[in-house]
N, C-alpha and C positions, 0 to 999 in steps of 0.2 A: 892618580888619586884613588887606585882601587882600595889601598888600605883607611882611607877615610870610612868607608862603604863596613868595612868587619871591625872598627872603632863604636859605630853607632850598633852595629848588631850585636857587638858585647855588650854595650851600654844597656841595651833593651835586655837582654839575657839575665845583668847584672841585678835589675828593675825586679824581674820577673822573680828573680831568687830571696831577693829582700821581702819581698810580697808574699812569696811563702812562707818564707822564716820569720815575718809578723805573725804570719796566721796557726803556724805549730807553735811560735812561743804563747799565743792567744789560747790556745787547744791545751796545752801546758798547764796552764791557771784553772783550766777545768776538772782536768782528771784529781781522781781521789784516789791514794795511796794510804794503805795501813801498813801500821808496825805494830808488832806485839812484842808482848815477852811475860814471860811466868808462866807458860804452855794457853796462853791466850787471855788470863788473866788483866791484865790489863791491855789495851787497845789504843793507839792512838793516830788520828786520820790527819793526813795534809795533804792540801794542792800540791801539783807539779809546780807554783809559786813558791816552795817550803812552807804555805801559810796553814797553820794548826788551825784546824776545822774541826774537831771532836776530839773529846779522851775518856773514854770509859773505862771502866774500876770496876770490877766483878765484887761485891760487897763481902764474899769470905776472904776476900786476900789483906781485906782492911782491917789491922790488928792494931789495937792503941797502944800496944805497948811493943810494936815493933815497926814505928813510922819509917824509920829508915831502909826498911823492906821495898814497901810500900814507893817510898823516893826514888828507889834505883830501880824499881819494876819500871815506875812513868819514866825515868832517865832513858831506860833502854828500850822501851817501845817507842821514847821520842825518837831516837836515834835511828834507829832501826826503818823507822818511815821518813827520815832524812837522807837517811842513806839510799835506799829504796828509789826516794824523788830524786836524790841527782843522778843514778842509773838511767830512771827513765828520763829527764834532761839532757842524759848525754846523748843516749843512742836515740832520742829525737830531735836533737838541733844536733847532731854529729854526721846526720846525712847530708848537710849543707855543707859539708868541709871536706871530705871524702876529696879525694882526687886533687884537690886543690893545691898547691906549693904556692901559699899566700904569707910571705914571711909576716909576722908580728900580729896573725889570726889567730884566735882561738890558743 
């Protein structure tokens, strides 16, 4: 019954990894990532959640007669700080997966 014995000591391993990868995806929702675009012009902030937490608009880049500027500045600083957070999602929940040959994870 020795394999019983490294059954439960995986099991607990298993526990212990879940219990981290609660607490980094918890830590995730904290961190604040920016994107810009327009050489900083506009700005705009989200959690490692993707959740949009600020956007700020430098008041010369706001032309009424050229909104569409203005659209694809906020387009691509959103993106940019989208992009950004799934980087830092990956190679912070990507430590958990490392080594592992767990067919139909991640």
């Amino acid at each position: 019954m020795r394999g019983n014995g490294n059954m439960q000591n995986m099991m607990k391993q298993m526990q212990k990894m879940q219990k981290k990868m609660e607490e980094a995806q918890a830590n995730l929702g904290e961190e604040k990532i920016e994107g810009t675009a327009g050489g900083g012009m506009v700005t705009v902030v989200v959690t490692g959640h993707k959740e949009i937490v600020e956007v700020n608009i430098k008041p010369e880049v706001v032309d009424p007669d050229d909104i569409e500027m203005l659209q694809d500045l906020v387009l691509a600083a959103t993106n940019d700080a989208l992009k950004k957070a799934d980087q830092l999602a990956n190679s912070t929940m990507g430590q958990f997966t490392k080594g592992l040959n767990l067919p139909g994870m991640f």
